[in-house]
N, C-alpha and C positions, 0 to 999 in steps of 0.2 A: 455661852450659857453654861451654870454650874453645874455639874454631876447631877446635884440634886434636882435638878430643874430638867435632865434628859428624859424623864418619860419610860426608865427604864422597869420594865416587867420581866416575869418570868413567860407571857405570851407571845413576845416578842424577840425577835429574832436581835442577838448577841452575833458579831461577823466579825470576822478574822479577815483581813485583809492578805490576798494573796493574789499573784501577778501569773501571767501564763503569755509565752512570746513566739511568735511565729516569725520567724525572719525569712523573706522569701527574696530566691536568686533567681531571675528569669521564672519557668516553671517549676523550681524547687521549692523545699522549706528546708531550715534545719530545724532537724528532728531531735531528743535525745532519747540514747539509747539507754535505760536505766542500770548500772551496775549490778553486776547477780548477786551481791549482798547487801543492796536494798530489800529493807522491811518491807516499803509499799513497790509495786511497779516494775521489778526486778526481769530485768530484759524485755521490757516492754517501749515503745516508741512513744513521747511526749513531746512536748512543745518545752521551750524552757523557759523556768520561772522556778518560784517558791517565792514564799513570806514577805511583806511588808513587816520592818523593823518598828519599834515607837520610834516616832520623831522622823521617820522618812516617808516620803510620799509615793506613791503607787508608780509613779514614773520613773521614780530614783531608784525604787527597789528592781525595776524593771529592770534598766539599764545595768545596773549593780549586779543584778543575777547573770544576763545574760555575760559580763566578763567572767565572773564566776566559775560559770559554769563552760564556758567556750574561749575565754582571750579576746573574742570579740566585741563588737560595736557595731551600732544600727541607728539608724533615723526611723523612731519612733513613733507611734500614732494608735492612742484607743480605736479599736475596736467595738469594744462592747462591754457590756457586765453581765455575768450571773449568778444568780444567788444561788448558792449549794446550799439544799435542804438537808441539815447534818444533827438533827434535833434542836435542842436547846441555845446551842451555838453553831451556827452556820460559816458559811465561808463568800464572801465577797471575791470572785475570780474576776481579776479587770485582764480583758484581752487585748494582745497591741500585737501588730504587725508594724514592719518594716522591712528596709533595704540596708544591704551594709552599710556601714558608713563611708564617706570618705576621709583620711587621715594623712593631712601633710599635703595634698593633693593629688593623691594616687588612692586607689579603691581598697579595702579590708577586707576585699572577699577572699579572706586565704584562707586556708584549713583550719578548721577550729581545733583548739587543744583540750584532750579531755582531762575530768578533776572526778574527785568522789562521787560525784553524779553522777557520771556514766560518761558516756562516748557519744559527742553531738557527730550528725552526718547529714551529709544534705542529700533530702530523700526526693526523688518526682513526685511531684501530687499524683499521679497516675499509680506509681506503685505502694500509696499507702494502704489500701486495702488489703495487699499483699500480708500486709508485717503484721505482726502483733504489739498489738498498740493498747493505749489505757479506753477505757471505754468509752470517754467522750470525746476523744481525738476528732473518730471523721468529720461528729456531726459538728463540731468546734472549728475546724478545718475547711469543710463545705462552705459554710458560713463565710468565713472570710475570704476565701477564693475567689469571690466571684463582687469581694468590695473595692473601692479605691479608696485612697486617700483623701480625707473632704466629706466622704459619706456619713451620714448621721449615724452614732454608735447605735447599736440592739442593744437590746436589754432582754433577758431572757432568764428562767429557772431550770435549776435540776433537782431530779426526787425522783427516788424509786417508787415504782407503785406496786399493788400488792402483790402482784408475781415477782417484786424486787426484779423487773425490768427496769431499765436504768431512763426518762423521758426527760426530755431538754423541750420545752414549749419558751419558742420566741413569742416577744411580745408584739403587737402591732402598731 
């Protein structure tokens, strides 16, 4: 369908595609730890991701981020989506979990190497409470802890409401 024909309004949500990855070891995840001279996030615990490119797909960007950002590789699988209510233009977060990959036929679960992004570590789900994380870590985190593989993705929102409290409503 052409541009013209997409239905685009100013009341409607414009989305940036961006990837968010939880790779979990036994009961770990790797986490990243954001470099202190990050603008946004700056020693704070996330998942790793960033931006879908034009021309690549939300899986690729996935996969692409997490060497990126760690040296690593993971057997992949959505999760879910949320739409980040960010005004005018929002943000498409697609969520994947996975397992390291295996490579040559021996496991990848080695030590991730850090890059401009910060320092990935692999953290126990038990002690993320602990850390100082970005604000929707746990409830993002929660969420997929408790999914497997094969599980129908959620679909879920986030938008601050007018306490600018930060609310994540999955959908049913």
């Amino acid at each position: 369908m052409p541009k013209s024909d997409q239905g685009i309004t100013k009341d409607r949500y414009m989305l940036i595609p961006r990837t968010i990855i939880f790779v979990r070891r036994g009961d770990s995840y790797l986490l990243l730890k954001g470099a202190p001279t990050k603008r946004l996030w700056a020693n704070k615990y996330n998942g790793i991701g960033g931006h879908a490119e034009r021309g690549e797909g939300v899986l690729s960007a996935a996969r692409r981020e997490l060497r990126e950002e760690t040296g690593l590789e993971a057997n992949l699988w959505l999760c879910g989506t949320v739409i980040v209510d960010a005004g005018e233009i929002g943000i498409c977060l697609y969520v994947f979990s996975g397992k390291p990959a295996a490579l040559g036929g021996k496991s990848s679960e080695g030590e991730p190497q850090p890059s401009k992004e910060g320092a990935a570590e692999w953290v126990r789900y038990e002690a993320v409470g602990d850390l100082p994380v970005v604000e929707d870590l746990p409830v993002l985190l929660s969420k997929i802890h408790t999914m497997k593989r094969g599980d129908p993705p959620f679909s879920a929102r986030s938008f601050y409401d007018q306490e600018q409290k930060l609310q994540v409503e999955f959908e049913k």
